[in-house]
mmJSON file of the N, C-alpha and C atoms, coordinates in Angstrom:
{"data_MODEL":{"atom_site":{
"group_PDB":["ATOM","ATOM","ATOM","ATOM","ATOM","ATOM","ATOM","ATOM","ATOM","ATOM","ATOM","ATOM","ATOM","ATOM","ATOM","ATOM","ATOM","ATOM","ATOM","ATOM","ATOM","ATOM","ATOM","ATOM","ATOM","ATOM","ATOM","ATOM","ATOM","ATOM","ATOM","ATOM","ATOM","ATOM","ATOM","ATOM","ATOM","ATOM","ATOM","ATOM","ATOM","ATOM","ATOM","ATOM","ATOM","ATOM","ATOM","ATOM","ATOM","ATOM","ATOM","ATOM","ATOM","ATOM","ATOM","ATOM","ATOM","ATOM","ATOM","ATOM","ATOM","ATOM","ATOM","ATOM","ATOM","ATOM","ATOM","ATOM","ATOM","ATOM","ATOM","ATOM","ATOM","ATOM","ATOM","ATOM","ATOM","ATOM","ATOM","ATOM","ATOM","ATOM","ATOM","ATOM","ATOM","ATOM","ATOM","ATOM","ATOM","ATOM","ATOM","ATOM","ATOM","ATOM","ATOM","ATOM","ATOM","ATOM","ATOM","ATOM","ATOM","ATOM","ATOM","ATOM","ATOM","ATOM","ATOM","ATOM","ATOM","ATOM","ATOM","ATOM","ATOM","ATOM","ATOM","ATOM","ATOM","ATOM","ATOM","ATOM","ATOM","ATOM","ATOM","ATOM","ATOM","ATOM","ATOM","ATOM","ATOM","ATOM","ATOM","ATOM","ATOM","ATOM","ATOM","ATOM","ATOM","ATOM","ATOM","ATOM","ATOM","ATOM","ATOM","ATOM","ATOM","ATOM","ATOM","ATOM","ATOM","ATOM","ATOM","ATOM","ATOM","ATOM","ATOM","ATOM","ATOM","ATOM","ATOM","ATOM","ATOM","ATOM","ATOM","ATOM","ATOM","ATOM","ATOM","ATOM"],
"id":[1,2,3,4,5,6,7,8,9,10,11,12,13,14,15,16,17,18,19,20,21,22,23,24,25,26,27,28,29,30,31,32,33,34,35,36,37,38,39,40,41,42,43,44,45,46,47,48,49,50,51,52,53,54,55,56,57,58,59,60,61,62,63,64,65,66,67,68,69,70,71,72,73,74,75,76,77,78,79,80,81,82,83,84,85,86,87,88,89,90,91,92,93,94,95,96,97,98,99,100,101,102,103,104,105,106,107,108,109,110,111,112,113,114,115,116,117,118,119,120,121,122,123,124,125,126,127,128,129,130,131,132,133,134,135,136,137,138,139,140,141,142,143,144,145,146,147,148,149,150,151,152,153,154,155,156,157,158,159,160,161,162,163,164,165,166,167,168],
"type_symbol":["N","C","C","N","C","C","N","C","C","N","C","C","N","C","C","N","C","C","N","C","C","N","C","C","N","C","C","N","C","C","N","C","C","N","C","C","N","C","C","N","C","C","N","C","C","N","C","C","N","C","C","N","C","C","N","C","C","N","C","C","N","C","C","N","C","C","N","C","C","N","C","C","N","C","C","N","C","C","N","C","C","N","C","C","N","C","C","N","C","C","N","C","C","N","C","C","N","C","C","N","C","C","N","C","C","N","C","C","N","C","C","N","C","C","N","C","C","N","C","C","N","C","C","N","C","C","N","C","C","N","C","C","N","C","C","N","C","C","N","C","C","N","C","C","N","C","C","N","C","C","N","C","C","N","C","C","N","C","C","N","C","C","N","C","C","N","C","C"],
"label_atom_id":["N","CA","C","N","CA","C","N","CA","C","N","CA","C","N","CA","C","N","CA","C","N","CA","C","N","CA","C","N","CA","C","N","CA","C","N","CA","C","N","CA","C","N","CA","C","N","CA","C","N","CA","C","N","CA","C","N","CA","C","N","CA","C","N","CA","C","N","CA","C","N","CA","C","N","CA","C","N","CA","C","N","CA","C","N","CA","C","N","CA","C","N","CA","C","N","CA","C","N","CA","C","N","CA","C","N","CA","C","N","CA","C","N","CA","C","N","CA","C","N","CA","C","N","CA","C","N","CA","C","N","CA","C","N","CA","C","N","CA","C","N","CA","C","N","CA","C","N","CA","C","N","CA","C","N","CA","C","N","CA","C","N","CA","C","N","CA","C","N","CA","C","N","CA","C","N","CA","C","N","CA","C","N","CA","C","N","CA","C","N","CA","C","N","CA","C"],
"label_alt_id":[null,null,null,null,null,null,null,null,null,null,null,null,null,null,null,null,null,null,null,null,null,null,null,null,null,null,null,null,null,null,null,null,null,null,null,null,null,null,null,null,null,null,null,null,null,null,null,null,null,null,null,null,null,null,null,null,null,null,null,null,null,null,null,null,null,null,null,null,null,null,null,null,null,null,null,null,null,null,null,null,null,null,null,null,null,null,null,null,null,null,null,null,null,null,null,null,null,null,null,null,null,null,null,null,null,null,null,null,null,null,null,null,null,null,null,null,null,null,null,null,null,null,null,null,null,null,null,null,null,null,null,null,null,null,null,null,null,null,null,null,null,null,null,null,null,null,null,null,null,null,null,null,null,null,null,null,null,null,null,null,null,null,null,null,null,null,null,null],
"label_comp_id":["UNK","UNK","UNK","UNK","UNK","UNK","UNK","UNK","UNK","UNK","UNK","UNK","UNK","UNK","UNK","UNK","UNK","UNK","UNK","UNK","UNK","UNK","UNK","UNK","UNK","UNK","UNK","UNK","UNK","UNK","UNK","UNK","UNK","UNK","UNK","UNK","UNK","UNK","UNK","UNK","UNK","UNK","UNK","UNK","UNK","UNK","UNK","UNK","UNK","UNK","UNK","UNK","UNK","UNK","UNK","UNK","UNK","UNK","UNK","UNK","UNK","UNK","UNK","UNK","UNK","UNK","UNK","UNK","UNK","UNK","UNK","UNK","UNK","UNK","UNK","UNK","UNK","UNK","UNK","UNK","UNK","UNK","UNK","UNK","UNK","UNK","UNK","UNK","UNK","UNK","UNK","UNK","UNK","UNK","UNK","UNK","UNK","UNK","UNK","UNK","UNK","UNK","UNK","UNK","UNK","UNK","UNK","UNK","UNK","UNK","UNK","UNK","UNK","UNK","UNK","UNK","UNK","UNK","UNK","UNK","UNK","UNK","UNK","UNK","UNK","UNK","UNK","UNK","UNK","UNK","UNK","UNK","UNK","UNK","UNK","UNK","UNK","UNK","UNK","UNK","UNK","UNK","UNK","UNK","UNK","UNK","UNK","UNK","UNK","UNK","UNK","UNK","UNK","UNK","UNK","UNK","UNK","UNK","UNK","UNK","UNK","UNK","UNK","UNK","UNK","UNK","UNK","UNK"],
"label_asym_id":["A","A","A","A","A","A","A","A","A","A","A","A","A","A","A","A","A","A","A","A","A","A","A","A","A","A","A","A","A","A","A","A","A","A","A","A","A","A","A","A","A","A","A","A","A","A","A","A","A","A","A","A","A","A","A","A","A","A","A","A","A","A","A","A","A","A","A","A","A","A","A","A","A","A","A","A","A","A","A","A","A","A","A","A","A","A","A","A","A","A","A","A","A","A","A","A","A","A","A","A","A","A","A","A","A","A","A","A","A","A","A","A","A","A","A","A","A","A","A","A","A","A","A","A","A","A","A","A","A","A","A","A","A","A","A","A","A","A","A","A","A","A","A","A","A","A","A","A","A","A","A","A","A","A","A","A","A","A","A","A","A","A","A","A","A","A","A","A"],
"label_entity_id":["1","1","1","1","1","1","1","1","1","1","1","1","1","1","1","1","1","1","1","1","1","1","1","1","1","1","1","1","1","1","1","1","1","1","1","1","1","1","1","1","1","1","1","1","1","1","1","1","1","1","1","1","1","1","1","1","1","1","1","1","1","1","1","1","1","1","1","1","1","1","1","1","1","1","1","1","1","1","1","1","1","1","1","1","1","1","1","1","1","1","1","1","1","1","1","1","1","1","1","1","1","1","1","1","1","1","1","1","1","1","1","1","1","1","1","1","1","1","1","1","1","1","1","1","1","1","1","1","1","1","1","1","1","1","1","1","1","1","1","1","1","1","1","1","1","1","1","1","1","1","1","1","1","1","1","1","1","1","1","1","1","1","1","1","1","1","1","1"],
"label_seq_id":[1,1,1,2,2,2,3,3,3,4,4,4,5,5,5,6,6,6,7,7,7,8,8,8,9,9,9,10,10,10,11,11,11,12,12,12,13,13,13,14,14,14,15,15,15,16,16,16,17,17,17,18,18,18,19,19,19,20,20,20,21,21,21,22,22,22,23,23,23,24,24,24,25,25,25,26,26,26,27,27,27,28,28,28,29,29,29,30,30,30,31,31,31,32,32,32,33,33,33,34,34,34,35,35,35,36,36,36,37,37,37,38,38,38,39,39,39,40,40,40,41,41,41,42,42,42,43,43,43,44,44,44,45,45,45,46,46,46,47,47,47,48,48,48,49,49,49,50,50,50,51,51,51,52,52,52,53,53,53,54,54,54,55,55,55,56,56,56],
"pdbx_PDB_ins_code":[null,null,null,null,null,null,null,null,null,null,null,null,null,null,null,null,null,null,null,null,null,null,null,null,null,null,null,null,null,null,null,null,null,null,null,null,null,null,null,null,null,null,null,null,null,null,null,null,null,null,null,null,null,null,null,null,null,null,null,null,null,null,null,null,null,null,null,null,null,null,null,null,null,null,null,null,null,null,null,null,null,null,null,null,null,null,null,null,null,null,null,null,null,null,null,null,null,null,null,null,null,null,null,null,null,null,null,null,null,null,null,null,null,null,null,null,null,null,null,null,null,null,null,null,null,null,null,null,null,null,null,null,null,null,null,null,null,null,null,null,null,null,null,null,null,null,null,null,null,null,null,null,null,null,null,null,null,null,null,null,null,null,null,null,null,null,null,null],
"Cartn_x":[85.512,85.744,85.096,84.95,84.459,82.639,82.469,81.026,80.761,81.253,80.98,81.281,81.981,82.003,80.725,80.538,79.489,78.386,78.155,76.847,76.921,78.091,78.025,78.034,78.567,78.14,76.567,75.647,74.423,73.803,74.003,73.6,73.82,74.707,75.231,74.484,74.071,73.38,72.083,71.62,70.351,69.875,70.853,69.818,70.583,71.885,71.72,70.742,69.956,68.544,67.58,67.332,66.277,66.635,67.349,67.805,67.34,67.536,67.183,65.693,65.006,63.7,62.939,63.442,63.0,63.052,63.995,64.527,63.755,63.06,62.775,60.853,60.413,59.07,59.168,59.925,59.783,59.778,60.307,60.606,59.324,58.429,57.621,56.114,56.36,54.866,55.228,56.6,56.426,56.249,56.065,55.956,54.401,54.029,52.697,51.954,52.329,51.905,52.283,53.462,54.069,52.796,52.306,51.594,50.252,49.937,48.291,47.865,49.169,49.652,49.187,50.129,49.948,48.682,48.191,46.874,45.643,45.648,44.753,45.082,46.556,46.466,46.483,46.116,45.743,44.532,43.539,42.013,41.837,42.492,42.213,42.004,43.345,43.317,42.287,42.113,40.782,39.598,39.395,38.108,37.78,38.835,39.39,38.925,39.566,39.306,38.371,38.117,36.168,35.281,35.197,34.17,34.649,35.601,35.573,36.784,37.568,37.817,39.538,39.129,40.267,41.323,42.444,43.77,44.789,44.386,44.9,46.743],
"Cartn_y":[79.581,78.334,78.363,79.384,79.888,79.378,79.917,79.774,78.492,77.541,75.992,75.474,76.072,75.103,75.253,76.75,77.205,76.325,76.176,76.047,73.775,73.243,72.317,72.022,73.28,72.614,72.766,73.913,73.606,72.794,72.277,70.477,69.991,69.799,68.78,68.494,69.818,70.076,69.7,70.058,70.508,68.789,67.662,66.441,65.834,66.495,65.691,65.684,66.894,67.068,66.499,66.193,65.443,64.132,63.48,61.99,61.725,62.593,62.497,62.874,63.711,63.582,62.639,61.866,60.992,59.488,59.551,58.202,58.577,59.426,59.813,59.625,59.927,59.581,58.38,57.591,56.573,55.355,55.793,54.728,54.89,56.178,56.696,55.829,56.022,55.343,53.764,53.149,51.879,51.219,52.304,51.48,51.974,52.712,52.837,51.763,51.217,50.184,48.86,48.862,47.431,47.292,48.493,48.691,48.048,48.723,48.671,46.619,46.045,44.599,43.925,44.371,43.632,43.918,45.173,45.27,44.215,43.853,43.115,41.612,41.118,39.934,39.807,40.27,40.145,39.992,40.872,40.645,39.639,39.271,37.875,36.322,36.756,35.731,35.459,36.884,37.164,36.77,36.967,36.527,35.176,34.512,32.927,32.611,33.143,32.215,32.065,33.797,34.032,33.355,32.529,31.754,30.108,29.543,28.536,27.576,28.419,27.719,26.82,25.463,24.802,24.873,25.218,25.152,23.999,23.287,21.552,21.895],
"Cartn_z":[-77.819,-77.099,-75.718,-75.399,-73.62,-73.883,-75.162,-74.973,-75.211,-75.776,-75.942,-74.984,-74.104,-72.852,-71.394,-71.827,-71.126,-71.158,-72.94,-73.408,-72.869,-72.53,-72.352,-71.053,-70.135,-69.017,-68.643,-69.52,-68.871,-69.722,-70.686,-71.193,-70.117,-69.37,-68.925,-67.617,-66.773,-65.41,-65.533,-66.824,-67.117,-66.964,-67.886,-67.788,-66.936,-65.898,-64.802,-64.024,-63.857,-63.082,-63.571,-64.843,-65.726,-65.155,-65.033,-64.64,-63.479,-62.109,-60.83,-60.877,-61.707,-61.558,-61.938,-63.334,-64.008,-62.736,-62.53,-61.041,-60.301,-59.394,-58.268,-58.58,-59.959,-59.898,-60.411,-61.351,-61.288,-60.624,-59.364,-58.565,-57.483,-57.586,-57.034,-57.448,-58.513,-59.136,-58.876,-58.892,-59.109,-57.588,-56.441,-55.207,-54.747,-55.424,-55.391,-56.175,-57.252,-57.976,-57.311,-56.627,-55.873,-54.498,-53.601,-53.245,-53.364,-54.315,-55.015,-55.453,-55.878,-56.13,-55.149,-53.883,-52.214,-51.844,-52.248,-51.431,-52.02,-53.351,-54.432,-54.254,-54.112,-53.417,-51.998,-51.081,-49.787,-49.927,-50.466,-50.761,-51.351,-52.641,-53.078,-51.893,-51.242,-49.853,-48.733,-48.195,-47.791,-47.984,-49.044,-49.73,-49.737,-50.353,-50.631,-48.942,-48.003,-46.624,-46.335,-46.602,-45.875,-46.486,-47.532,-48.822,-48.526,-48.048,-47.921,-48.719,-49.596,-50.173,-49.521,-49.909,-49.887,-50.452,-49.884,-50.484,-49.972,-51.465,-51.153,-51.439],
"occupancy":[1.0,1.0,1.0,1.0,1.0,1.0,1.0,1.0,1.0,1.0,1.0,1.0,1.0,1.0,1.0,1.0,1.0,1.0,1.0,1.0,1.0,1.0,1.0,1.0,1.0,1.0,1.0,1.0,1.0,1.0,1.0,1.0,1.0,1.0,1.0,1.0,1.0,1.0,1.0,1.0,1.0,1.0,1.0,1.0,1.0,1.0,1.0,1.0,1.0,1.0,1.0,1.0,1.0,1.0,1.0,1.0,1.0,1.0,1.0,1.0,1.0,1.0,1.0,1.0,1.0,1.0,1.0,1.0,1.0,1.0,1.0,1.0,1.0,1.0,1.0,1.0,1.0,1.0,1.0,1.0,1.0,1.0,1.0,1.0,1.0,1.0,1.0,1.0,1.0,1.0,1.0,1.0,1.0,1.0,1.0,1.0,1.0,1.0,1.0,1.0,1.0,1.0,1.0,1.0,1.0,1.0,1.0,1.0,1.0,1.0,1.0,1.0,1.0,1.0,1.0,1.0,1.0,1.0,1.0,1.0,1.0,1.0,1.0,1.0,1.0,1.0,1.0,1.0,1.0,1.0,1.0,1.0,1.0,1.0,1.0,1.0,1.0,1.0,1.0,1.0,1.0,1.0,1.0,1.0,1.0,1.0,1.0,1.0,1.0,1.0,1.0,1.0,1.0,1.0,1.0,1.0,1.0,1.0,1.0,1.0,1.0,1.0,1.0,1.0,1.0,1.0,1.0,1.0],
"B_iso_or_equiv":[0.0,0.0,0.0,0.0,0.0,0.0,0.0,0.0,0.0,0.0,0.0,0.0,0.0,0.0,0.0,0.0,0.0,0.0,0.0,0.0,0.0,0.0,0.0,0.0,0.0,0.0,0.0,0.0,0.0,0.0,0.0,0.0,0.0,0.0,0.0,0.0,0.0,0.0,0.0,0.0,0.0,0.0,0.0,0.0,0.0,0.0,0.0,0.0,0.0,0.0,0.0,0.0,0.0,0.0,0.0,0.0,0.0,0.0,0.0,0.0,0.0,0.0,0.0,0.0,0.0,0.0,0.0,0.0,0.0,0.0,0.0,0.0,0.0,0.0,0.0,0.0,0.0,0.0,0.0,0.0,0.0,0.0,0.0,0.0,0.0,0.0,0.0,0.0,0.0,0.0,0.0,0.0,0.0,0.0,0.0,0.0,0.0,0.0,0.0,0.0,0.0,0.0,0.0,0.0,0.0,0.0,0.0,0.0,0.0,0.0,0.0,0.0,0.0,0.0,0.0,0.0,0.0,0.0,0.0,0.0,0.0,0.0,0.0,0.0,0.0,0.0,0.0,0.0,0.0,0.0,0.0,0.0,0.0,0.0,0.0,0.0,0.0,0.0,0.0,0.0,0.0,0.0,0.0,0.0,0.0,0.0,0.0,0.0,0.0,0.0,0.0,0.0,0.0,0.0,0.0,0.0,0.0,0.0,0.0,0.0,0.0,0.0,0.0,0.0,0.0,0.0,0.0,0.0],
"pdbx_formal_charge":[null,null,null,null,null,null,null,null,null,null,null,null,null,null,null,null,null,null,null,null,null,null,null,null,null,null,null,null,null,null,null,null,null,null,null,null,null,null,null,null,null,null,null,null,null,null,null,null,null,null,null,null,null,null,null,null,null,null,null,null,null,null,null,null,null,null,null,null,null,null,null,null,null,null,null,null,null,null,null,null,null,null,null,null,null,null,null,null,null,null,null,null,null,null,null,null,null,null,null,null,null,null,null,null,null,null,null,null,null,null,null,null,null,null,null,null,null,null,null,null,null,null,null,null,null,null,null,null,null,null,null,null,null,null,null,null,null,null,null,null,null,null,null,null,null,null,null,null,null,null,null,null,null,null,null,null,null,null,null,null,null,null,null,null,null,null,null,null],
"auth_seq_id":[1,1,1,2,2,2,3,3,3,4,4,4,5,5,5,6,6,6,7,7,7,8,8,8,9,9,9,10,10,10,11,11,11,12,12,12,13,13,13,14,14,14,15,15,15,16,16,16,17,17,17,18,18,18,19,19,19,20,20,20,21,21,21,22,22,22,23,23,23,24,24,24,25,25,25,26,26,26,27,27,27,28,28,28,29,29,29,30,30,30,31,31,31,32,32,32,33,33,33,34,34,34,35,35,35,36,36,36,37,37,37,38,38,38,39,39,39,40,40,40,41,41,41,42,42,42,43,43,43,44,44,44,45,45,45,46,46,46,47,47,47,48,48,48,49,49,49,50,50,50,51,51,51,52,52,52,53,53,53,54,54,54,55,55,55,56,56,56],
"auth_comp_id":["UNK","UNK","UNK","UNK","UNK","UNK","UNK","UNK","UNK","UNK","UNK","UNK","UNK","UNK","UNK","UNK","UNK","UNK","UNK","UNK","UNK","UNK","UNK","UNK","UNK","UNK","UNK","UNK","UNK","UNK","UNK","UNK","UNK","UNK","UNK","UNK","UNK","UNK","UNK","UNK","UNK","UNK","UNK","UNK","UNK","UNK","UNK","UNK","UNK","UNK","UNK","UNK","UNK","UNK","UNK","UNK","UNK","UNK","UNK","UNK","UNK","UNK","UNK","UNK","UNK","UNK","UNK","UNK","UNK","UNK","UNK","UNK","UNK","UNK","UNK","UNK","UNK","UNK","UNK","UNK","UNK","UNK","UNK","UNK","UNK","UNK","UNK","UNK","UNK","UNK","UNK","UNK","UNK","UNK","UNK","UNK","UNK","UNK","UNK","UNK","UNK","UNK","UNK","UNK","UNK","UNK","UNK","UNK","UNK","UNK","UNK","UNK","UNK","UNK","UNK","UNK","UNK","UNK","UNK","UNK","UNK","UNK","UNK","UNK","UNK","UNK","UNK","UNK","UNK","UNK","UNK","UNK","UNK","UNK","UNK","UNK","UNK","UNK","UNK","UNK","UNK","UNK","UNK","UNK","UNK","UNK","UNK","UNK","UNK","UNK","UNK","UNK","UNK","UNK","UNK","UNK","UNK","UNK","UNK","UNK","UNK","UNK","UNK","UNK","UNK","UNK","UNK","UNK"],
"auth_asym_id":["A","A","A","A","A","A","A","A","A","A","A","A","A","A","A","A","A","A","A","A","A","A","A","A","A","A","A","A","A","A","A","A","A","A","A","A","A","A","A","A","A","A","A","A","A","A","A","A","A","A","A","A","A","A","A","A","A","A","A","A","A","A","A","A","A","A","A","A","A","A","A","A","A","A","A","A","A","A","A","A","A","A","A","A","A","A","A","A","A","A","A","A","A","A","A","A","A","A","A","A","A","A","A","A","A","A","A","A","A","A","A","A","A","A","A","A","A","A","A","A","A","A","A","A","A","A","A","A","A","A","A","A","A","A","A","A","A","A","A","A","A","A","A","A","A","A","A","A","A","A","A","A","A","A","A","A","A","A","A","A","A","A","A","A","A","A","A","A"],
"auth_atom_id":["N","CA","C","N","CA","C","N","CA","C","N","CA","C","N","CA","C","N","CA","C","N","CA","C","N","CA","C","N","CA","C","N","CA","C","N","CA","C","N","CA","C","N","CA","C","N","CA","C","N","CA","C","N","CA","C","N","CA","C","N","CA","C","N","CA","C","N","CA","C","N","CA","C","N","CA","C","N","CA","C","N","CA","C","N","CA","C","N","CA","C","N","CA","C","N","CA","C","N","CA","C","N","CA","C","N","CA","C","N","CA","C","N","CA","C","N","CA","C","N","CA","C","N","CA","C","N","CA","C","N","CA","C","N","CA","C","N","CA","C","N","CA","C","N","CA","C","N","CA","C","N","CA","C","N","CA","C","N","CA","C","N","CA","C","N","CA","C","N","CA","C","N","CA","C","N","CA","C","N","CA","C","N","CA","C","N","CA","C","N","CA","C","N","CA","C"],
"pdbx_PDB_model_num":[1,1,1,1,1,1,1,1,1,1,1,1,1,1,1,1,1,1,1,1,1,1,1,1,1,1,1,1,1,1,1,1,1,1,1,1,1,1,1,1,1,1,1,1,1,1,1,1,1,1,1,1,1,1,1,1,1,1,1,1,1,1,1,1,1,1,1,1,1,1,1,1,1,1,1,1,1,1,1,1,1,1,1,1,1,1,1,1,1,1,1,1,1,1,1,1,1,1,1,1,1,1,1,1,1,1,1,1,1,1,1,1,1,1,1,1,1,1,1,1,1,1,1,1,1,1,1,1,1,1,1,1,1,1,1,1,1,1,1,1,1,1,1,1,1,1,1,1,1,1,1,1,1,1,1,1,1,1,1,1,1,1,1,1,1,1,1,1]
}}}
């Protein structure tokens, strides 16, 4: 019984750490991508002013 509990608490550690890594790059890549977004419509704008165009 000692060893099933053993063997469940390091299940248990093991993908609590999988969870916080999994959260921690994911939220990593998605503000690098939220990023990369703002930077592509700012240029779009840019461009748009510097060329003339009307925004009726």
């Amino acid at each position: 019984m000692k060893t099933a509990v053993i063997i469940k608490e390091i299940y248990a550690e093991a993908f609590r750490n999988l969870g916080n890594y999994m959260v921690k790059h994911t939220f990593k890549v998605f503000a690098w991508f939220s990023f990369i977004l703002f930077f592509i419509g700012l240029y779009a704008l840019i461009f748009r002013m510097s060329t003339g165009f009307a925004f009726d």
